[in-house]
C-alpha positions as CSV (number, residue, x, y, z in Angstrom):
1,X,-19.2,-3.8,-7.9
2,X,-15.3,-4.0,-8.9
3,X,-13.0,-1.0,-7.8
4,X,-12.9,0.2,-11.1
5,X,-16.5,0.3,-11.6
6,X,-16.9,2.5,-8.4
7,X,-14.5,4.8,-9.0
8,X,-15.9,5.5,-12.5
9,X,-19.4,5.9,-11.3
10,X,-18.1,8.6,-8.5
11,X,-16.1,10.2,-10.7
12,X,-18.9,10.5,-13.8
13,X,-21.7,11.5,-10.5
14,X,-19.4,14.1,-9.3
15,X,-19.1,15.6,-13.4
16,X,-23.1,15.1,-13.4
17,X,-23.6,17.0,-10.3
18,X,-21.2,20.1,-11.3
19,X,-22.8,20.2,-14.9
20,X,-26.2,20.3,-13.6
21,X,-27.8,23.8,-13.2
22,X,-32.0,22.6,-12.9
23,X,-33.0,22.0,-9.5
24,X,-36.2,21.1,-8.0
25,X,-37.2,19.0,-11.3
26,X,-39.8,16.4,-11.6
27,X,-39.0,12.9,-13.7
28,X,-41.7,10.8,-14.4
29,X,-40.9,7.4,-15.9
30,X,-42.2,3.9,-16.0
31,X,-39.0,2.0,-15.1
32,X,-36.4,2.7,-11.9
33,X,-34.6,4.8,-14.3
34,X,-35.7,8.4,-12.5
35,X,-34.5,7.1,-9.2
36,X,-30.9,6.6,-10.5
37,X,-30.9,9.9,-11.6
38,X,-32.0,11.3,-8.9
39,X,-29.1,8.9,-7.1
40,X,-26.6,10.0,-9.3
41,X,-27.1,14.1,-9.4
42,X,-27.3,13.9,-5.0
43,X,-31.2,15.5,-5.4
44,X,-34.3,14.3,-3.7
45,X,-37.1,12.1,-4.7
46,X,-39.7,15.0,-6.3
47,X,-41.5,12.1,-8.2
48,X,-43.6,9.5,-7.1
49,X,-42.5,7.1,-9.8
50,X,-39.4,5.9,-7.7
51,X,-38.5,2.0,-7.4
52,X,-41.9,0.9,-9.6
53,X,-42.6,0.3,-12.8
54,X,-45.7,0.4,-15.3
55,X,-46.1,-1.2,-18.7
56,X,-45.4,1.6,-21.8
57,X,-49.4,1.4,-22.4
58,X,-50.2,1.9,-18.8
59,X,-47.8,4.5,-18.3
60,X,-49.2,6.6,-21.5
61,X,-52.6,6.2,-19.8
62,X,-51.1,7.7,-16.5
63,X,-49.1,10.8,-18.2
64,X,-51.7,12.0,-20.6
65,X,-54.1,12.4,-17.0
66,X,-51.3,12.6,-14.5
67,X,-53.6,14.9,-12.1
68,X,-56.8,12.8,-12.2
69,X,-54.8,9.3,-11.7
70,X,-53.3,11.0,-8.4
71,X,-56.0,12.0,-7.0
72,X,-57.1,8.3,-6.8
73,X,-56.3,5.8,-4.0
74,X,-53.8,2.8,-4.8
75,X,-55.8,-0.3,-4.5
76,X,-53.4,-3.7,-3.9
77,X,-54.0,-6.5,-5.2
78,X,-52.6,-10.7,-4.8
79,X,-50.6,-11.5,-8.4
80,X,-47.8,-13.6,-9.3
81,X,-45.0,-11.0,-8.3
82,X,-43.5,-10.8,-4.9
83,X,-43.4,-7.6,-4.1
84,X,-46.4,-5.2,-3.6
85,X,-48.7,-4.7,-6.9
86,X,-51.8,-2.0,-7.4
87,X,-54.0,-0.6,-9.1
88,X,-54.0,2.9,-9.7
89,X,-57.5,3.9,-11.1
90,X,-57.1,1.4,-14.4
91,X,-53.3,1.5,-14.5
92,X,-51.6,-0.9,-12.6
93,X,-48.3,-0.3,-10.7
94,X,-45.6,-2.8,-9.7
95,X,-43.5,-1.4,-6.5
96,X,-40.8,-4.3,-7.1
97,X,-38.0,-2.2,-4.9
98,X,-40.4,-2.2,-2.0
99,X,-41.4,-4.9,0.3
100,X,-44.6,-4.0,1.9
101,X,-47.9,-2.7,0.5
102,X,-47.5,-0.1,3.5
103,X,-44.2,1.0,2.3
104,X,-45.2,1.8,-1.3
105,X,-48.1,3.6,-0.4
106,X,-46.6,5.9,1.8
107,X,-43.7,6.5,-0.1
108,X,-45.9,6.9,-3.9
109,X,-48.5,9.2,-1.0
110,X,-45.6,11.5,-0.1
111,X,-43.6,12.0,-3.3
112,X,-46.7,12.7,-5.1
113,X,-47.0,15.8,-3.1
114,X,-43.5,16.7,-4.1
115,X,-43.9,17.3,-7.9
116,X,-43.2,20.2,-9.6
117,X,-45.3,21.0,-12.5
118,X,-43.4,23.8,-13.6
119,X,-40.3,21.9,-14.1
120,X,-41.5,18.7,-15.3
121,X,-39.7,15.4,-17.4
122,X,-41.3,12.6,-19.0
123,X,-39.2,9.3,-20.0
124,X,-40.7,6.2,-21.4
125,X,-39.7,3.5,-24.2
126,X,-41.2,1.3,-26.8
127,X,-40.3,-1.9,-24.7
128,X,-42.5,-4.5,-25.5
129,X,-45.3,-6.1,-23.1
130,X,-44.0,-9.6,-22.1
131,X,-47.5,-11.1,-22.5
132,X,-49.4,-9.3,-25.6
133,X,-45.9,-8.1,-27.5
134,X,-47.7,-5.0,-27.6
135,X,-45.3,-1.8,-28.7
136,X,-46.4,1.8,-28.2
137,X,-46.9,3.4,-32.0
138,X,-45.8,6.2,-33.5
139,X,-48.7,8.0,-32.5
140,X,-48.4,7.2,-29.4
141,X,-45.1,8.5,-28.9
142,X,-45.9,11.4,-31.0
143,X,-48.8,12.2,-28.4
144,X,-46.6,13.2,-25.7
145,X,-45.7,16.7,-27.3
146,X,-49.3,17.1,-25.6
147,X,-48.2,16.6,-22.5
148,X,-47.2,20.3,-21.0
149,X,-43.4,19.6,-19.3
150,X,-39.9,21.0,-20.1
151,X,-38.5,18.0,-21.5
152,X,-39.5,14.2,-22.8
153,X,-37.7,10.9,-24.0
154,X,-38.6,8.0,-25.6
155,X,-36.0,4.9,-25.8
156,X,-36.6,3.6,-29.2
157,X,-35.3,1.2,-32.0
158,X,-37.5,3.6,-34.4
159,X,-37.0,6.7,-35.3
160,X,-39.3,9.6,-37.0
161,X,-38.8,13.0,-38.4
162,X,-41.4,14.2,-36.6
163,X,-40.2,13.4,-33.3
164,X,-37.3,15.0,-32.0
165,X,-37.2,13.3,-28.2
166,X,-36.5,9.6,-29.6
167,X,-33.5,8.2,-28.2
168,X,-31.8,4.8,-30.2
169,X,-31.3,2.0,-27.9
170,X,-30.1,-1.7,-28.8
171,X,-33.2,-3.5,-30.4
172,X,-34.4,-6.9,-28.1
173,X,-33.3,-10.0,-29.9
174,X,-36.4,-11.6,-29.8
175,X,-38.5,-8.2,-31.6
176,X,-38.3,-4.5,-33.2
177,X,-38.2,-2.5,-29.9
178,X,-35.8,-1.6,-26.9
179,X,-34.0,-4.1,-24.7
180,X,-36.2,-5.1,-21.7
181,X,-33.0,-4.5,-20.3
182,X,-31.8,-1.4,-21.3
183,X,-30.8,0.1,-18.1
184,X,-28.2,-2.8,-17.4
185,X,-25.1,-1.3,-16.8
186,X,-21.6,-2.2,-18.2
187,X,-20.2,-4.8,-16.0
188,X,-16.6,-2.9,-15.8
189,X,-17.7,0.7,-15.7
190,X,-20.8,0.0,-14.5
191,X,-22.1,2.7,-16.6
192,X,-26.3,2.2,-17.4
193,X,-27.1,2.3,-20.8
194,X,-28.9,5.1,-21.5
195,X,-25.5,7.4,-19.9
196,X,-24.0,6.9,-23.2
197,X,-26.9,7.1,-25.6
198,X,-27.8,10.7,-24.6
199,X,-26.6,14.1,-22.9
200,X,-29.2,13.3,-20.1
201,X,-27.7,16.1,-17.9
202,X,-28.0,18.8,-20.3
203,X,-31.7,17.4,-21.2
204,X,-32.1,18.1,-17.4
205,X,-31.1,21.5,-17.7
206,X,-32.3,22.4,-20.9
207,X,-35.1,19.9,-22.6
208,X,-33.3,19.5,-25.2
209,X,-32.1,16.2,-26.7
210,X,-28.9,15.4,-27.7
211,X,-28.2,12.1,-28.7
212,X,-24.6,10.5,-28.6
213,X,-22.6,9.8,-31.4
């Protein structure tokens, strides 16, 4: 990271962390984004979505029945990636920031115990699935105002009257939905995407979205 780079980020964590006003808040997300916010604001890991990541249709599966899929044992399996991979119920979960199927267990076992249901946040995207091209629809995205939590976001290319949570991202070159790479950050600020495409403090501390201009 260059010196400009980190003295942006501490600056723009240390604005983050004096604007906040939620604590003890729950994010549950499909990509490694909750765990950089978490990072960023100074708070501990309430969430046992941290350092894993789930395909959109998976993680739709997982959030519409959050209390059922956690009540069921992670069962590991022997795939292509690396790093430790399971099965949660029918929903399967990639641990790519962990090493050891040991590891990932404990840590999804004890953060799982952490959340707050009163204070809940929901983030997903319509990112495509690398081997079917599948997209989330509109009614799927429309069907997590079902969901009881204080706030919710999806990272689009779409947009709908209808749906209020929607945050633009850039489109992927290769197809009409969000970047697999949207949380790249900018190589001198090294700033993540989404910091700039919406007030994700005050969604924090209200649930409301604001999106950038």
């Amino acid at each position: 990271m260059n010196l400009i780079g980190k003295l942006y980020e501490r600056l723009s964590n240390a604005c983050y962390r004096m604007r906040l006003k939620n604590d003890n808040f729950t994010i549950i997300t499909n990509t490694c984004i909750a765990g950089v916010m978490y990072h960023k604001l100074g708070k501990q890991f309430i969430s046992p979505t941290i350092n894993l990541w789930m395909e959109d249709e998976d993680f739709l599966k997982f959030v519409h029945d959050m209390d059922a899929y956690l009540e069921k044992p992670l069962r590991f399996i022997q795939g292509r990636d690396t790093t430790p991979v399971a099965y949660c119920g029918d929903v399967m979960i990639h641990f790519n920031h962990y090493t050891t199927e040991e590891d990932a267990e404990a840590k999804w076992s004890a953060r799982k115990v952490r959340i707050n249901k009163d204070n809940l946040f929901i983030i997903c995207s319509d990112r495509a699935n690398p081997e079917t091209t599948h997209v989330i629809s509109h009614e799927d995205m429309l069907s997590l105002k079902a969901i009881p939590c204080k706030g919710r976001v999806v990272f689009s290319t779409r947009n709908y009257d209808d749906i209020d949570y929607i945050v633009p991202l850039p489109k992927d070159p290769e197809g009409d939905y969000v970047n697999r790479y949207m949380l790249d950050k900018n190589e001198k600020l090294n700033r993540w995407r989404w910091e700039s495409a919406f007030d994700w403090v005050h969604w924090i501390n209200t649930g409301e979205v604001k999106v950038m201009s």
